[in-house]
N, C-alpha and C positions, 0 to 999 in steps of 0.2 A: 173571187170574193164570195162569200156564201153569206146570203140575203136573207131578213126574217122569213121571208114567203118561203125560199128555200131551207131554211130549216122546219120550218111549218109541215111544207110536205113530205119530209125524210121524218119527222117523228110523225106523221098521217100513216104514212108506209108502215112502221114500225108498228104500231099499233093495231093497223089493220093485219098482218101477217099473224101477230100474237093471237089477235081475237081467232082469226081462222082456226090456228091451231088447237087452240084451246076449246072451240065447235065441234073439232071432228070428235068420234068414237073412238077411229082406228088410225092411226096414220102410220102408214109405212114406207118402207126404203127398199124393198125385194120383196124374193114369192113368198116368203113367212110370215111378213108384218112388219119386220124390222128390218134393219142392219146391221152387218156383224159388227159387234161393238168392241170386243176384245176376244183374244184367244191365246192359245200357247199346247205346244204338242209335248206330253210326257212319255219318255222311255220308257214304259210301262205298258201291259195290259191287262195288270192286277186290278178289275172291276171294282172289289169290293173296298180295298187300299183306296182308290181314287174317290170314292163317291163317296167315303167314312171322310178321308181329309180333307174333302171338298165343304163334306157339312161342319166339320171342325177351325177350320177356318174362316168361314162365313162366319158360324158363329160366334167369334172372338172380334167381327168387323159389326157386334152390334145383330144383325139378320137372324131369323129366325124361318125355318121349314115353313114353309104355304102350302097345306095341304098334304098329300102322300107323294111322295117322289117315286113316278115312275123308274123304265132304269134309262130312258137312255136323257130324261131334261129334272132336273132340280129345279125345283121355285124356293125362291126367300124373300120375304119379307121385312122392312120397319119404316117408323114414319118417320118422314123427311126433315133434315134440321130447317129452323126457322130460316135461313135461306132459299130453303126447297120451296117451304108455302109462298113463300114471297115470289119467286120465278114462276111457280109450276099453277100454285092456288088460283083459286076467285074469288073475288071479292063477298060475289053472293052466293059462297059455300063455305057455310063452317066447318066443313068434314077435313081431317088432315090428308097431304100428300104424302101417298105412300110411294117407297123407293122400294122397286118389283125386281131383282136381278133374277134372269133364266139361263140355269148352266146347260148346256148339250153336253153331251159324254158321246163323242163319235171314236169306237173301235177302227183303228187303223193296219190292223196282224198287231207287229207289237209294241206300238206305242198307241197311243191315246191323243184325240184330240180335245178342247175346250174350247167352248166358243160361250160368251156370255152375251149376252141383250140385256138392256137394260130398261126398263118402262116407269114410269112416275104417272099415278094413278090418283084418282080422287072418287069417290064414289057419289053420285050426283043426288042431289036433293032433289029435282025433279021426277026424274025416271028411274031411281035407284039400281043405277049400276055402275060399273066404273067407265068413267075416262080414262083412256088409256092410250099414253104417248111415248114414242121410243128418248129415250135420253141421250142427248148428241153428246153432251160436255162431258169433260172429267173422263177420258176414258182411261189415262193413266192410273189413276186408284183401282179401276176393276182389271187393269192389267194388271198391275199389279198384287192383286191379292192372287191371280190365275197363275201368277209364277211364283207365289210362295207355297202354293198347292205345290207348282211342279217342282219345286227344287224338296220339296219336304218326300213328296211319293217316290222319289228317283236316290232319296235319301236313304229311306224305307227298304229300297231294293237291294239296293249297294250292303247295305245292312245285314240284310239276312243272309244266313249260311248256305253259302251253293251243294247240292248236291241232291 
């Protein structure tokens, strides 16, 4: 039977965990910062195919290029739907939560790996920088936009004339 007191202190718990997370700067899962969030390996080792489809389809998921993409990680950028602020926000920051995906382009001979991380950012009124936490949920959607990449570039290949 689960007692006021016992509810009391599973929402104390719950609340103190958030506040934690929401304190830190960096928080991570491994040696990078994060955790691998989603992946998918393309039959391909067509660099410039992958990383054109990669941007073309983020693109069409709303995201936009964060800065210059190196060659081997992609940054995207957009603010987070009202959902996002309500999970990810603070109460005492009006700045929106931004939804940060980082694609890796690992060369494998000849296919290609993807690995995406996913980060949900706020940039602090205090200190002005961002917060920045790895995103656990929803890894299905960034799955799957990594396999409409791969079914589109294995598309591409099949496509063009052997010879």
């Amino acid at each position: 039977m689960i007692t006021p007191l016992t509810r009391l202190f599973s929402l104390a718990a719950i609340i103190f965990a958030g506040l934690a997370l929401n304190s830190c700067s960096t928080v991570g899962l491994g040696p990078s910062g994060a955790g691998e969030y989603a992946g998918t390996t393309i039959n391909s080792s067509n660099m410039p195919l992958i990383r054109q489809t990669t941007v073309a389809v983020f693109a069409e998921k709303g995201f936009r290029l964060d800065g210059s993409a190196d060659y081997g990680v992609i940054r995207f950028v957009k603010t987070g739907s009202r959902s996002a602020q309500a999970a990810w926000g603070s109460n005492m920051n009006s700045n929106p939560v931004m939804v940060r995906p980082e694609v890796q382009i690992n060369p494998l001979g000849p296919k290609t790996q993807l690995i995406c991380d996913v980060y949900m950012t706020q940039q602090s009124e205090v200190f002005g920088e961002n917060v920045k936490q790895p995103h656990l949920g929803g890894k299905a959607g960034y799955s799957s936009i990594l396999s409409t990449i791969r079914k589109r570039v294995e598309k591409a290949e099949k496509a063009k004339p052997q010879g």
